[in-house]
C-alpha positions as CSV (number, residue, x, y, z in Angstrom):
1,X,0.0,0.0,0.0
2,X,3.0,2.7,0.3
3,X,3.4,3.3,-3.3
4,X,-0.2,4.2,-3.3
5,X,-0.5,6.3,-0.2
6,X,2.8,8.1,-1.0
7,X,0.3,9.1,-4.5
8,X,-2.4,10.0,-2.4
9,X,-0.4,12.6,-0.2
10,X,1.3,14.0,-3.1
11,X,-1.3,14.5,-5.2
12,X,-3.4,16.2,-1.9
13,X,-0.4,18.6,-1.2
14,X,0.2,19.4,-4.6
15,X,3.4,18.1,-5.0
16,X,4.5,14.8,-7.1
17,X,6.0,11.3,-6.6
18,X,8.9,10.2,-8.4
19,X,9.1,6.4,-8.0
20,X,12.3,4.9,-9.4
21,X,12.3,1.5,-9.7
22,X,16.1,0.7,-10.0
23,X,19.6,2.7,-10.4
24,X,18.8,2.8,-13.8
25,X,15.9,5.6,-13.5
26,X,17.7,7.3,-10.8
27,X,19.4,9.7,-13.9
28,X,16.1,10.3,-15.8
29,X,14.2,10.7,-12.6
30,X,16.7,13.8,-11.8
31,X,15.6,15.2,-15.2
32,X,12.1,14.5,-14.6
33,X,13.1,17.0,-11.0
34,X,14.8,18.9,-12.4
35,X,12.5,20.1,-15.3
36,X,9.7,20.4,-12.9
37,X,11.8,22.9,-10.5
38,X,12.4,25.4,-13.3
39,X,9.2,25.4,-14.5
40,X,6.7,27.1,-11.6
41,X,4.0,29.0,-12.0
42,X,2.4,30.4,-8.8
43,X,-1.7,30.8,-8.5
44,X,-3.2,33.1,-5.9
45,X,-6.4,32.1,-4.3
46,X,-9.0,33.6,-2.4
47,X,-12.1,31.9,-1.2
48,X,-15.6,33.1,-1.8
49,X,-16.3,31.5,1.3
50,X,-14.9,33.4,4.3
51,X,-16.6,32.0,7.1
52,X,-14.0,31.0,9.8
53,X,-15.9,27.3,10.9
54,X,-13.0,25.3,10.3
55,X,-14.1,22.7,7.8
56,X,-12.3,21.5,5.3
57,X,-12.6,23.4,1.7
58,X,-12.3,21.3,-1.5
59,X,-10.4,22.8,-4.2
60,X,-10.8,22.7,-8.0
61,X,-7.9,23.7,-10.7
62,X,-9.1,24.1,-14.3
63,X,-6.6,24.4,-16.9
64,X,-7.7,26.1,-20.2
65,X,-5.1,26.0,-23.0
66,X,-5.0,26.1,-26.8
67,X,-5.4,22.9,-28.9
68,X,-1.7,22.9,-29.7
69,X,-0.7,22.9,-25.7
70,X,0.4,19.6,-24.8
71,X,2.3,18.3,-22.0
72,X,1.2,20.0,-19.2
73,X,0.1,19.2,-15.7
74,X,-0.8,21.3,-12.9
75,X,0.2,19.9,-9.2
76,X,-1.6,21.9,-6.3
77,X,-3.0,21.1,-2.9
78,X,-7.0,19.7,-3.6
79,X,-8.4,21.6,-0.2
80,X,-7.0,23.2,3.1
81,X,-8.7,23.9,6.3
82,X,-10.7,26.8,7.1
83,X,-9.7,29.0,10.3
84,X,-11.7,27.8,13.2
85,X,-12.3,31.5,14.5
């Protein structure tokens, strides 16, 4: 189950997993890194819903882009915690 559950965290914290499977794909993995860390684009949120209850917020990206985009994949956290006051 960690292969899975180290997915599920990543994918709710907005970061990525990078399994490598043997010495082999340790080179193309730090490619794979590497192309990710120079290629950030920071989004700004701010909820419509204010209230400070505490509950948990789900959050939904959408991505618009051209028909010739291709390649691209957004990583962000799916929800965060309200305040509680």
């Amino acid at each position: 189950m960690g292969p899975r559950l180290l997915t599920e965290v990543a994918l709710e914290t907005g970061g990525q997993e990078f399994p490598v499977r043997g010495l082999d794909e340790l080179s193309m993995t730090g490619i794979e890194i590497t192309r990710d860390l120079r290629n950030p684009y920071i989004l700004g949120y701010s909820p419509a819903n204010s209230t400070a209850d505490g509950k948990y917020r789900r959050i939904t990206l959408k991505v618009a882009l051209p028909d010739a985009a291709g390649g691209v994949t957004a990583y962000y956290r799916r929800g965060y915690y309200a305040p509680a006051q």
